[in-house]
C-alpha positions, 0 to 999 in steps of 0.5 A, a space after each residue: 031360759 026360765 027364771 024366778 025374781 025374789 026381793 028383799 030389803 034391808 036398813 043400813 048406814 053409810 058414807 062413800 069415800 073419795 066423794 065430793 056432796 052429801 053422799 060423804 056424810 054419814 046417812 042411811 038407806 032402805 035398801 031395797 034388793 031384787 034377785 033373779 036367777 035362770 036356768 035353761 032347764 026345769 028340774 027333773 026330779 023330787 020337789 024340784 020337778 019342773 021349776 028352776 028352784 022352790 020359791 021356799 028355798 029361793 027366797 030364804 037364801 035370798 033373805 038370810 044373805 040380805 039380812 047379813 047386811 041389816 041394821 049395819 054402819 057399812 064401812 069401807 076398809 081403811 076409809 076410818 081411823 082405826 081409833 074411830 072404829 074403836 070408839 064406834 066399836 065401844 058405843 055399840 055400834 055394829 060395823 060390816 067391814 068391806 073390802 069395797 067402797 060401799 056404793 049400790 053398784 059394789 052392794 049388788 056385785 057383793 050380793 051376786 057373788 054371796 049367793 052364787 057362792 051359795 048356789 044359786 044360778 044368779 043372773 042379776 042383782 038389783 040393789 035400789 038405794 031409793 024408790 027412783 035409783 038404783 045399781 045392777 050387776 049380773 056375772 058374766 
């Protein structure tokens, strides 16, 4: 098996539903974000010849999909009253609106399956909340 491992990072806000300390307030992380991706075999042909995919390609796809969530309010759908979207809404504020409680483990899950759907042959995601935890998934 061959693979390459990239990162990327990103500064988002936000608050776990449902949970009881001082995750339920409002707060923010450096999210940090390490992908690996294998394959069995090399390339065979063109600028892909013997690697399992240009490190160009690789970590710009990385980056762009990472950078969706940059210097956001990640929310999880229905977890705020709608009148409070609104007002955050009307200050400016940028809210990423996600179908999932918005914990490391769901983040990587999230970002495994973005950039499977572009292409990429993922065999995990790690999303660090600080420099001493952090959330993995790796598809099945």
């Amino acid at each position: 098996m061959y693979g390459l491992t990239t990162e990327a990072s990103f500064d988002a806000a936000h608050f776990l539903t449902d949970y009881y300390g001082k995750c339920e307030n409002l707060h923010g992380h450096r999210w940090r974000v390490v992908v690996t991706i294998e394959q069995g075999e090399l390339g065979s042909a063109g600028t892909g010849k013997d690697m399992v995919l240009d490190f160009g390609v690789f970590k710009k796809t990385v980056r762009e999909t990472v950078a969706e969530l940059d210097h956001m309010f990640l929310v999880e759908e229905g977890s705020l009253k709608p009148a409070t979207v609104s007002c955050l809404k009307e200050e400016g504020f940028t809210l990423k609106m996600l179908p999932f409680r918005t914990t490391a483990e769901n983040l990587a899950r999230y970002l495994c399956e973005r950039l499977a759907d572009a292409g990429l042959p993922v065999a995990e995601v790690e999303v660090d909340e600080t420099p001493n935890n952090r959330a993995f998934y790796r598809p099945e």
